[in-house]
PASEBA-1860 file (N, C-alpha, C; in nm, 3 decimals):
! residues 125
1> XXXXXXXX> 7.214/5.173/6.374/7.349/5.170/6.321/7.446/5.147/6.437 ~ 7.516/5.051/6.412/7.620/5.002/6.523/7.772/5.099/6.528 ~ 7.828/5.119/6.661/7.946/5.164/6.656/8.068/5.113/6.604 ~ 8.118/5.165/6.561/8.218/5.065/6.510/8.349/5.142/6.539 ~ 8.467/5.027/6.528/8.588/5.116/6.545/8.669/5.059/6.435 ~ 8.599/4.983/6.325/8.709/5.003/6.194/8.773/5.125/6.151 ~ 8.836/5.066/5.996/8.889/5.206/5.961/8.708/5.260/5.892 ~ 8.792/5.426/5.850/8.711/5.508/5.769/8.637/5.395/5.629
9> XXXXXXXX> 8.506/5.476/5.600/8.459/5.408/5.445/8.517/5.493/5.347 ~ 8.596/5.615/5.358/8.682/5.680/5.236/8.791/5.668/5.308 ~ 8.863/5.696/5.159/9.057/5.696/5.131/9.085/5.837/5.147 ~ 9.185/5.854/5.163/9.224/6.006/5.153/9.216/6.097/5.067 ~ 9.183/6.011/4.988/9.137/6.122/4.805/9.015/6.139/4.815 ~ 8.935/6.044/4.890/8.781/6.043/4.842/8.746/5.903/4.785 ~ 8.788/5.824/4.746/8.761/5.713/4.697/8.677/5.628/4.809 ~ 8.615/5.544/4.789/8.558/5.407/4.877/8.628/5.299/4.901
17> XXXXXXXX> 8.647/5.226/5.018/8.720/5.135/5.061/8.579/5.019/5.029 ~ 8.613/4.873/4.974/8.554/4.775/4.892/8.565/4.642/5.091 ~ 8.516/4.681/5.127/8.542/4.565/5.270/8.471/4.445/5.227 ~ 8.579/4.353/5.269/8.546/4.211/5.218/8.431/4.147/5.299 ~ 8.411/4.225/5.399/8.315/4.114/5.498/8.235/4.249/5.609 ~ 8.182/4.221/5.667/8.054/4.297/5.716/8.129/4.307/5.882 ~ 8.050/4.400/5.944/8.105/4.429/6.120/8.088/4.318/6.235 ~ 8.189/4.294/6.292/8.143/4.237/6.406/8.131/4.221/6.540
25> XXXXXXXX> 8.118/4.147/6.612/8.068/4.225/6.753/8.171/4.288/6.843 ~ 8.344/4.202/6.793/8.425/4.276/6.868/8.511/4.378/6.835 ~ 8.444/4.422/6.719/8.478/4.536/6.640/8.372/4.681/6.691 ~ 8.303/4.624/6.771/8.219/4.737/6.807/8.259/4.809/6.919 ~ 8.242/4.960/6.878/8.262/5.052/7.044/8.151/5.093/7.111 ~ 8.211/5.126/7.252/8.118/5.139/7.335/8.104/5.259/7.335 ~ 7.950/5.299/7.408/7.978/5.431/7.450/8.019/5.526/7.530 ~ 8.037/5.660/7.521/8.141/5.720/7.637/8.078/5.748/7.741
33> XXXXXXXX> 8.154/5.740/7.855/8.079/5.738/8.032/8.086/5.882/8.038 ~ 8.099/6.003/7.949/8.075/6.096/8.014/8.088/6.126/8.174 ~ 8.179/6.100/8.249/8.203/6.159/8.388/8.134/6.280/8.436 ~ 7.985/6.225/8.505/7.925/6.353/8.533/8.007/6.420/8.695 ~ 7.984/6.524/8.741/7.981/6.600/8.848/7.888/6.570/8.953 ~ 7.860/6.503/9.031/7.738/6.437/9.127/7.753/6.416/9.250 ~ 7.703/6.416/9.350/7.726/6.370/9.497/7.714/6.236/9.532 ~ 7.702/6.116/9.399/7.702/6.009/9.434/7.766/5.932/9.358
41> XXXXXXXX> 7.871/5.875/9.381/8.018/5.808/9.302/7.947/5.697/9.237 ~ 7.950/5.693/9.149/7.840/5.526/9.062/8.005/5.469/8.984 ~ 7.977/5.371/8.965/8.112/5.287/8.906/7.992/5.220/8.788 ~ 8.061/5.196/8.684/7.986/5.098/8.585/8.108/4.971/8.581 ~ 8.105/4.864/8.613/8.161/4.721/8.609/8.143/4.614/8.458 ~ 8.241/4.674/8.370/8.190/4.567/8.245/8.327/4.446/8.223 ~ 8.247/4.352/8.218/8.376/4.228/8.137/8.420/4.272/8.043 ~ 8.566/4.248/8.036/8.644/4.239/7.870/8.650/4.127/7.873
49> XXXXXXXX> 8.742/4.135/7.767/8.799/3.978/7.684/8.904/3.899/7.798 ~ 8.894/3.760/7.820/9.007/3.711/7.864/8.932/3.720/8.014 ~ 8.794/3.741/8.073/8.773/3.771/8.178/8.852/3.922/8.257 ~ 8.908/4.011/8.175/8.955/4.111/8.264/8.812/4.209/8.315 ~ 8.872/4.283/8.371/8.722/4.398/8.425/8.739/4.564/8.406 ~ 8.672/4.569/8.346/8.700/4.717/8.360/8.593/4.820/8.446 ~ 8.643/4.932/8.499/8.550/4.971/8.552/8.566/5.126/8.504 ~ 8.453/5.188/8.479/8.392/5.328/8.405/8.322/5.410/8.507
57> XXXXXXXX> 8.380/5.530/8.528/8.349/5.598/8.661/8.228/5.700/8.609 ~ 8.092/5.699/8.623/7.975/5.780/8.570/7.964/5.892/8.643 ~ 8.005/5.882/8.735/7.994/6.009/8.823/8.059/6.004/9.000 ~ 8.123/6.147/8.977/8.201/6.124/9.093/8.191/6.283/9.162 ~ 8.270/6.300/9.259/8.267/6.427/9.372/8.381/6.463/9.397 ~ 8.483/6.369/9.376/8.621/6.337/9.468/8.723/6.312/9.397 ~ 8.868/6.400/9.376/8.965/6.409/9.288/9.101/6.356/9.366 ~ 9.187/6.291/9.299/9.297/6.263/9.367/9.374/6.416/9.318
65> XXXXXXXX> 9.461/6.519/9.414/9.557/6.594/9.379/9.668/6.543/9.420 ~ 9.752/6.569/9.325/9.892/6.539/9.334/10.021/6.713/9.303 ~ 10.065/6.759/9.428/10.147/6.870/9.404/10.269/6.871/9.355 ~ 10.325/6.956/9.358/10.458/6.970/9.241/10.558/6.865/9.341 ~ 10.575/6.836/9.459/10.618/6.774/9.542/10.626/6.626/9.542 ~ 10.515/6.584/9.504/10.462/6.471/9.491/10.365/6.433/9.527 ~ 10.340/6.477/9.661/10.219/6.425/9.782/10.040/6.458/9.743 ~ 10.010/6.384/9.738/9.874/6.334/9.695/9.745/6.313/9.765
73> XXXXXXXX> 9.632/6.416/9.772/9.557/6.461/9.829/9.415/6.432/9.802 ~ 9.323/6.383/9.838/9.173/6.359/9.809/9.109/6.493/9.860 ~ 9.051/6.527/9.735/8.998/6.648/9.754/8.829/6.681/9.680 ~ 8.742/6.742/9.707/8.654/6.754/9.667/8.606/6.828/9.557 ~ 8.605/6.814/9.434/8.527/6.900/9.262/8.477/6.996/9.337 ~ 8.438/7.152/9.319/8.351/7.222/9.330/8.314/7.271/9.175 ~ 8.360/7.232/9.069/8.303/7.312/8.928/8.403/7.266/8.793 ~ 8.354/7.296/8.702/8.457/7.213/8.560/8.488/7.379/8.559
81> XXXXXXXX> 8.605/7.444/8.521/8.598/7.553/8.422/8.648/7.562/8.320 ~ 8.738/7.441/8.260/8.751/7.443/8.133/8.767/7.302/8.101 ~ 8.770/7.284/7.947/8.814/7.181/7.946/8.846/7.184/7.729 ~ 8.970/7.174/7.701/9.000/7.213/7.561/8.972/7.119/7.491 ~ 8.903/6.986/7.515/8.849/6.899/7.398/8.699/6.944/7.356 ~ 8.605/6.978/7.443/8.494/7.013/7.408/8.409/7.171/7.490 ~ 8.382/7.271/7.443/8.358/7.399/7.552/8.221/7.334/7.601 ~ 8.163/7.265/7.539/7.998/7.188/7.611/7.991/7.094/7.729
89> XXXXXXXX> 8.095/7.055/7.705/8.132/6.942/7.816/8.158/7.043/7.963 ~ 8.211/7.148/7.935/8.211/7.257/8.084/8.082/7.295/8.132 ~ 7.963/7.323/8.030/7.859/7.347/8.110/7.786/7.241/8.169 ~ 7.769/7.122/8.141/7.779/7.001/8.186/7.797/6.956/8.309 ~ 7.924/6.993/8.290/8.004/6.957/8.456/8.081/6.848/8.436 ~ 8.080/6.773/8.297/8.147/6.650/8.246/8.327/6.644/8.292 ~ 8.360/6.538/8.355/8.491/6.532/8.372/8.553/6.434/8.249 ~ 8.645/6.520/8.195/8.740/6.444/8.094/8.876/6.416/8.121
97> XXXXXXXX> 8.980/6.370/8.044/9.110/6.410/8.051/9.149/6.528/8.004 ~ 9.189/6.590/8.074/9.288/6.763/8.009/9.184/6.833/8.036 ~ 9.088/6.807/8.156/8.989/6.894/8.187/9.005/6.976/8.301 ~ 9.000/7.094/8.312/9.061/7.169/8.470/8.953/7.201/8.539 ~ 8.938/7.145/8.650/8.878/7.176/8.806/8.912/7.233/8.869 ~ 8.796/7.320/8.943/8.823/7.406/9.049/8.799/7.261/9.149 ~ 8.890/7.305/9.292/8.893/7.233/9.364/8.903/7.325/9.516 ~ 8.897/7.229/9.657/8.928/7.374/9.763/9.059/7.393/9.788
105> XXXXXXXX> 9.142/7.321/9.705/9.301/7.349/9.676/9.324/7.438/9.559 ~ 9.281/7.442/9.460/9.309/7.547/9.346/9.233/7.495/9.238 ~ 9.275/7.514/9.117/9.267/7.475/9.016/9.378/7.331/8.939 ~ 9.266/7.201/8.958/9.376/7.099/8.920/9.293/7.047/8.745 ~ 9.416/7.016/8.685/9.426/6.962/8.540/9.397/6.818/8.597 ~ 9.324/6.742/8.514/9.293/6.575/8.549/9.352/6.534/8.435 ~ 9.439/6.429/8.478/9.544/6.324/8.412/9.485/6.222/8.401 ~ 9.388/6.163/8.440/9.343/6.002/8.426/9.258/6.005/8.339
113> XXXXXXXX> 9.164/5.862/8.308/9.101/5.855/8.207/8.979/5.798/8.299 ~ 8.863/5.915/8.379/8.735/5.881/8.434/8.663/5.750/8.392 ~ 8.665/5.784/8.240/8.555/5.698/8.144/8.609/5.532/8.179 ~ 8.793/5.501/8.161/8.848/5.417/8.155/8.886/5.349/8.268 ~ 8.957/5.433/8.326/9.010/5.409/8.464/8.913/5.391/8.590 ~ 8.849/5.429/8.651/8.742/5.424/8.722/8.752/5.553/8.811 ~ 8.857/5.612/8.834/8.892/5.713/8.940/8.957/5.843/8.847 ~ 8.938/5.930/8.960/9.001/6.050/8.873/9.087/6.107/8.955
121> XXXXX> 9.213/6.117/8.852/9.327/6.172/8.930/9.381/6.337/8.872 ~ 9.469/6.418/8.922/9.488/6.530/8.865/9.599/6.604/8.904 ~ 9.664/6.727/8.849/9.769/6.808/8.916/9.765/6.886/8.935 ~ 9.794/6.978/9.058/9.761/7.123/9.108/9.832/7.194/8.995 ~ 9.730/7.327/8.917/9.787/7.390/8.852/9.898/7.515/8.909
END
């Protein structure tokens, strides 16, 4: 069964949506890079449309902090401890967005999108 990112096959009542035509390939989603916790930074490199590139960060070590100041710091993950989209994704070690890291600066919230963006950025809590 293919991913898809149409709409739903029910209506909001419950009813069935009648689709005129079947899925196709650029209607399909990918799957998620899960941002593991690792000592070795892997990048995944895929073509989009139009020749653009995207790059999907699988695993990384290394956080950009940014302080209430502004100034912006490369700093090293030591642990996930929370993260409010999924509590599984913390034992993991999975980096998401709105996920908080311990770091050897404090505890930073990550603002970027690992999976999307390629890098992970964040703000000292």
């Amino acid at each position: 069964m293919a991913r898809s990112q149409e709409k739903p096959r029910r209506k909001v009542s419950g009813g069935l949506y009648h689709f005129f035509r079947t899925k196709r390939r650029h209607e399909l989603a990918g799957f998620s890079a899960q941002t593991k916790l690792s000592e070795k930074v892997k990048v995944n490199v895929k073509r989009g449309r139009g020749s653009t590139i995207k790059r999907s960060l699988l695993s990384s070590k290394f956080i950009n902090v940014a302080d209430k100041k502004g100034k912006t710091v490369k700093t090293e993950i030591l642990n996930v401890v929370e993260n409010p989209a999924n509590s599984n994704l913390v034992r993991r070690n999975i980096i998401t967005k709105g996920a908080v890291v311990e770091t050897k600066l404090g505890k930073v919230r990550v603002t970027s999108r690992p999976g999307q963006e390629g890098l992970v950025n964040g703000n000292l809590l």
